[in-house]
NURODREN-487834 format. One record per residue (C-alpha): residue number from 0; x negated, y negated, z negated. Coordinates in steps of 0.02 Angstrom, whole numbers, plus 50000, padded with zeros to 5 digits. Layout:
+------+-------+-------+-------+
: resi :  east : north :    up :
+------+-------+-------+-------+
:  NUM :     X :     Y :     Z :
...
+------+-------+-------+-------+
This chain:
+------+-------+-------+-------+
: resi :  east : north :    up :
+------+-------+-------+-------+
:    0 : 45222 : 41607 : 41075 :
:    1 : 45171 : 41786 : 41099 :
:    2 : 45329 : 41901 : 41046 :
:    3 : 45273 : 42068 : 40960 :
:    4 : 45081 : 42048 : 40988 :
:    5 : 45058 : 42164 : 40870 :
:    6 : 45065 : 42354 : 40922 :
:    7 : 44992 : 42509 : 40834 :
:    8 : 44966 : 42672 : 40892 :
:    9 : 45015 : 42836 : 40790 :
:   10 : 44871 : 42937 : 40735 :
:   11 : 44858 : 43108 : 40812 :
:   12 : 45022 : 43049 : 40932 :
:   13 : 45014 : 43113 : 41097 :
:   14 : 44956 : 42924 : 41147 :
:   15 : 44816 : 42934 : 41065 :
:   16 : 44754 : 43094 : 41096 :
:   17 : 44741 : 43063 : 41263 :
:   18 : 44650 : 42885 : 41248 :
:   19 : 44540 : 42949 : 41101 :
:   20 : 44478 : 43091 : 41227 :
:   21 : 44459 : 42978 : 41374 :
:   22 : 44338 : 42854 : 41272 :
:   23 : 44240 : 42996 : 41220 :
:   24 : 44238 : 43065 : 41382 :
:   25 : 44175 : 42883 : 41448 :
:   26 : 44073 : 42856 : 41333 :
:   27 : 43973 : 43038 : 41351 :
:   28 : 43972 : 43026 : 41550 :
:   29 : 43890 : 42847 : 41545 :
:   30 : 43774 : 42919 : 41420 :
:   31 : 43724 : 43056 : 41537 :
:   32 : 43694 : 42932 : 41675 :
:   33 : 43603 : 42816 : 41562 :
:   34 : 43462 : 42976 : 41548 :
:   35 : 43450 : 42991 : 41741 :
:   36 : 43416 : 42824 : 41739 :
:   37 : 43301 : 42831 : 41608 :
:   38 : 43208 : 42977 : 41666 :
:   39 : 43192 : 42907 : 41865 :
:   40 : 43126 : 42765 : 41787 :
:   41 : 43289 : 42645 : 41846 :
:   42 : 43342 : 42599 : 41662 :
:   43 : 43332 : 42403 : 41676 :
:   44 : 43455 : 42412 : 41844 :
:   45 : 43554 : 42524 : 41719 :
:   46 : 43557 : 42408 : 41567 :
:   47 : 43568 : 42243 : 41699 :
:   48 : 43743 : 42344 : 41759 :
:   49 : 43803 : 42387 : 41582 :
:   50 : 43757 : 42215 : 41513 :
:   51 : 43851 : 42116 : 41632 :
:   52 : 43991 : 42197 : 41660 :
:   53 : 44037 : 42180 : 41458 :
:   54 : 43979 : 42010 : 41458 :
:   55 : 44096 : 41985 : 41608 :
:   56 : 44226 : 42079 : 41509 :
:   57 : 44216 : 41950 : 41378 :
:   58 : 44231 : 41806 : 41495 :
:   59 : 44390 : 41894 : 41587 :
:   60 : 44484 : 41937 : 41442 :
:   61 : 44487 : 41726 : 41394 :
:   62 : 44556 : 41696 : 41589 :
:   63 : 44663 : 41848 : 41577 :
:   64 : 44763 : 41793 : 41421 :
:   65 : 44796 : 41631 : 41484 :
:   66 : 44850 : 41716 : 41667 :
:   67 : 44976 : 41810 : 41570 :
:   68 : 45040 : 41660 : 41488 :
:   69 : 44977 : 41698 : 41295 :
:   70 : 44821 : 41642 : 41248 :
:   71 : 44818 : 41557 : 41080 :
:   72 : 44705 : 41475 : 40952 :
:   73 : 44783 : 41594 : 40825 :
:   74 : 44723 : 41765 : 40890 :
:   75 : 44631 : 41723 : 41073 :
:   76 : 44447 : 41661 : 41009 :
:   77 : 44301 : 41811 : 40996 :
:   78 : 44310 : 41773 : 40806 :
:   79 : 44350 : 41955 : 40764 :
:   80 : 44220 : 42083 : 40713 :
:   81 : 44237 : 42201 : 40864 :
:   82 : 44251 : 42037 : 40973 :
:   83 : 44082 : 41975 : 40913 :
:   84 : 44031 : 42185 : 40923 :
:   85 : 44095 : 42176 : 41118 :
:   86 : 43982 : 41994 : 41136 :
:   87 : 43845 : 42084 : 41048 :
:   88 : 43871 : 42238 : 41156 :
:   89 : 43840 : 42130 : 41330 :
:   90 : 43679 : 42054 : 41269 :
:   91 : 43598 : 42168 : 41206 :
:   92 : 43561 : 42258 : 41356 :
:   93 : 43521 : 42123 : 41456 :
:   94 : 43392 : 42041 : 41331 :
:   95 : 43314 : 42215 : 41337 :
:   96 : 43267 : 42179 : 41492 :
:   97 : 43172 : 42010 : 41469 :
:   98 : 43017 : 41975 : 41372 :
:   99 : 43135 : 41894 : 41234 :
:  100 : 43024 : 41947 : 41064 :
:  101 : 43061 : 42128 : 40989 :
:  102 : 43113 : 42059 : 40804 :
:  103 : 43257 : 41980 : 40905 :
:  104 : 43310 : 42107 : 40992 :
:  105 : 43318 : 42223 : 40835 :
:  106 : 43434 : 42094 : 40758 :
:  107 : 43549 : 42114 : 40878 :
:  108 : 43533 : 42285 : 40893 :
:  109 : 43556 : 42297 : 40689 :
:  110 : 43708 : 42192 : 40670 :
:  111 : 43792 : 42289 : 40838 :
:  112 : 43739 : 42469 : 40755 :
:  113 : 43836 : 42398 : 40607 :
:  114 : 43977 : 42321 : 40659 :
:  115 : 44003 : 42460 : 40798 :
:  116 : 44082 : 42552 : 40632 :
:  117 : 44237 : 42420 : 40667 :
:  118 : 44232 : 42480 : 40840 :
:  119 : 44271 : 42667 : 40782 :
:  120 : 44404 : 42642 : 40654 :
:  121 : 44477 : 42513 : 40799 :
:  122 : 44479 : 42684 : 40912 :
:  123 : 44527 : 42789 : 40753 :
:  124 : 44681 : 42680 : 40715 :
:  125 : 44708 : 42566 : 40856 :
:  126 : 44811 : 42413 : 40834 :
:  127 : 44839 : 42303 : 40973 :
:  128 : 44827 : 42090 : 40899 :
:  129 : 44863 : 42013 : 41072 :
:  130 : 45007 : 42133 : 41143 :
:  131 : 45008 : 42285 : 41263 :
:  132 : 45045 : 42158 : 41424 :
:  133 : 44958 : 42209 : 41608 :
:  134 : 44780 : 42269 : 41573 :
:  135 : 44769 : 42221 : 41389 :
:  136 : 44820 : 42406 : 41355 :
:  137 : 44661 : 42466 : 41433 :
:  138 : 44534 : 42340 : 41409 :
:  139 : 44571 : 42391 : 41196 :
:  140 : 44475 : 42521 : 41252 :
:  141 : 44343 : 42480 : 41363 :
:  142 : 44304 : 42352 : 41247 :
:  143 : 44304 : 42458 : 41086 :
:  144 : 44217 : 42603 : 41197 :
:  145 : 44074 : 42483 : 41262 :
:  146 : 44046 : 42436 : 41079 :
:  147 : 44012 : 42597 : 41042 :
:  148 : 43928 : 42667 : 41181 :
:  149 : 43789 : 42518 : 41163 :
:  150 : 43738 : 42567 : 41000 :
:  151 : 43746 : 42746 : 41029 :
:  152 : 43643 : 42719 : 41197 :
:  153 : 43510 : 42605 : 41088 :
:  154 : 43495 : 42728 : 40958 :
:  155 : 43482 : 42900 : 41051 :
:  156 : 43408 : 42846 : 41227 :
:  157 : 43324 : 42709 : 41172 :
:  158 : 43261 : 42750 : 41005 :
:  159 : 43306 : 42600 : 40927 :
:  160 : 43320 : 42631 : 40743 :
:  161 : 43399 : 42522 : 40600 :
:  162 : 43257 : 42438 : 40496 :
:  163 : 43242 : 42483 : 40289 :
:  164 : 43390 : 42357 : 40207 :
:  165 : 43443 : 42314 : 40365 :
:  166 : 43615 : 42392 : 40311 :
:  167 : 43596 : 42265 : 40149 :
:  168 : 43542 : 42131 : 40259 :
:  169 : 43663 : 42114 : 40373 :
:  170 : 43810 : 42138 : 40255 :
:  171 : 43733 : 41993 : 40160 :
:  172 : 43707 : 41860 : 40328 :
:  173 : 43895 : 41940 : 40361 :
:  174 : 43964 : 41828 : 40207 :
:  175 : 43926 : 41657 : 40292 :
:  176 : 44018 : 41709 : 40432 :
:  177 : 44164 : 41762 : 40358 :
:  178 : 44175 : 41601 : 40258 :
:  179 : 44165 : 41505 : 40413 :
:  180 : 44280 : 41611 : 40522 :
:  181 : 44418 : 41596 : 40350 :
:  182 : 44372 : 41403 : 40362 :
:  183 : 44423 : 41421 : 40551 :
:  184 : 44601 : 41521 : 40500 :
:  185 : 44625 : 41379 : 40362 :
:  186 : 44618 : 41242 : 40519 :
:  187 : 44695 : 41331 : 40629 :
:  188 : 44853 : 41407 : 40523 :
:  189 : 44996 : 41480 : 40593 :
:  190 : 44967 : 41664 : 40621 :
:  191 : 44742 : 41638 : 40639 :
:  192 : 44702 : 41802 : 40539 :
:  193 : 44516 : 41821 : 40631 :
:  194 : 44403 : 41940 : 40538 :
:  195 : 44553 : 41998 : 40433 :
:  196 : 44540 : 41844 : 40296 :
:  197 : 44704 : 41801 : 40266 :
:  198 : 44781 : 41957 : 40270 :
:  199 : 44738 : 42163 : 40292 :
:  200 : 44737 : 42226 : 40469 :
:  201 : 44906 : 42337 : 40496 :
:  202 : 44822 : 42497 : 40558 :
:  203 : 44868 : 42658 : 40472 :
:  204 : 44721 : 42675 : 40366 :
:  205 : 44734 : 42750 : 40188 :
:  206 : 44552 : 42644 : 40153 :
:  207 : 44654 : 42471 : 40187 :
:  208 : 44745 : 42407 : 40040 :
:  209 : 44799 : 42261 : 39926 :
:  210 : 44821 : 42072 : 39972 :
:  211 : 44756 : 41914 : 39995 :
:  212 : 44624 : 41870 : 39914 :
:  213 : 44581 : 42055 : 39846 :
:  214 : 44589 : 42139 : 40026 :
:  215 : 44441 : 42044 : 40073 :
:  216 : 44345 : 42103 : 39884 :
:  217 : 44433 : 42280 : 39965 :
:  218 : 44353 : 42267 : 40145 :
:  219 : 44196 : 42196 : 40083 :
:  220 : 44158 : 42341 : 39976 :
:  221 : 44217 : 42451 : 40106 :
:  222 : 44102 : 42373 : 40246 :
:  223 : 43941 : 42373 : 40128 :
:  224 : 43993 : 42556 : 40070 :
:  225 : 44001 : 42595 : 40272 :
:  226 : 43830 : 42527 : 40305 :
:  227 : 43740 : 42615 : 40191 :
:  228 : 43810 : 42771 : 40231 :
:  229 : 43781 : 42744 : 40423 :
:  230 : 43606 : 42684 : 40381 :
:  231 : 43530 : 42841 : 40286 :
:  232 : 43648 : 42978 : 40418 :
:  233 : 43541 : 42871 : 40544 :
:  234 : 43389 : 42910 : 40466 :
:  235 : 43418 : 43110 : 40445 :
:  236 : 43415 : 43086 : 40653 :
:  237 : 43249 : 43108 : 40726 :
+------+-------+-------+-------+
């Protein structure tokens, strides 16, 4: 059993200042190279080098918890939102380099642009699930970072742009998945909170309230409200 897997970092501490600027400060340099790339015509070596080293990311995490002695069913599977974001985040770039059709790579590139909003609050209040052991304390980041840095690299250097509902459409294929992932907490017990079903996240956030079941009517409302308002900013963006 993992002993105080959960740790949160202060908003505005000195802590997270200084990994807040470093993300940003990641994420704008590899956007900068991403255009050099782009521009001497190199942008599938690019997105073959961002792509797998996420995907690899997502692999190594699995083999690092169990290295470090706490992987668990409860909190260990990519069930969470910004895990499937971070799965999502690997692809993505690598199916952009293949013939795969276009519809399918705008799904992906929809649900990623959504979900990425996860990603930011994750950044914005960051709570650690799995502990602060070894390299967990930095791969938070890197994963949370990649997440958004894919989508932001999609929509600005590769002028992806979210399709009309596509906001509605993923929040509504969403609800399947979070019945199946609460199925999966029901099964698993214990402490299995993926997704956030059985109880609220603990991050400081003044937008997370009330309990099981009416945090999830809560999130719900605050996800679909999210989307939409991501959706039309994205659209004021030439």
């Amino acid at each position: 059993m993992l002993e105080n897997r959960y740790y949160a970092i202060a908003i505005f501490s000195n802590e997270w200042w200084i990994n807040t600027i470093a993300t940003i400060i990641a994420i704008t340099f590899l956007l900068f190279i991403s255009k050099r790339f782009l521009n001497n015509n190199k942008i599938k070596t690019f997105n073959l080098i961002v792509g797998s080293v996420l995907l690899v990311r997502c692999i190594w995490i699995q083999w690092y918890q169990h290295y470090l002695g706490i992987w668990d069913l409860q909190w260990s599977l990519p069930l969470q939102m910004c895990s499937l974001s971070a799965i999502m985040s690997g692809i993505l770039p690598l199916i952009e380099n293949s013939n795969l059709n276009k519809n399918y790579k705008q799904w992906v590139f929809e649900f990623l642009f959504y979900y990425s909003i996860g990603a930011f609050y994750s950044i914005l209040t960051p709570v650690y699930t799995t502990g602060i052991n070894g390299l967990i304390y930095y791969e938070y980041y890197i994963s949370h970072g990649g997440i958004l840095f894919t989508a932001i690299y999609f929509f600005i250097i590769l002028g992806y742009r979210p399709r009309t509902y596509s906001w509605l459409k993923v929040f509504l294929y969403t609800q399947p998945i979070l019945i199946a992932v609460h199925l999966v907490n029901y099964l698993i017990g214990g402490q299995a909170n993926y997704f956030y079903t059985m109880e609220p996240p603990i991050a400081d956030n003044p937008l997370i309230m009330g309990q099981y079941p009416m945090h999830i009517i809560l999130l719900n409302i605050f996800a679909l409200v999210h989307f939409g308002l991501v959706y039309f900013l994205s659209k004021k963006i030439k």
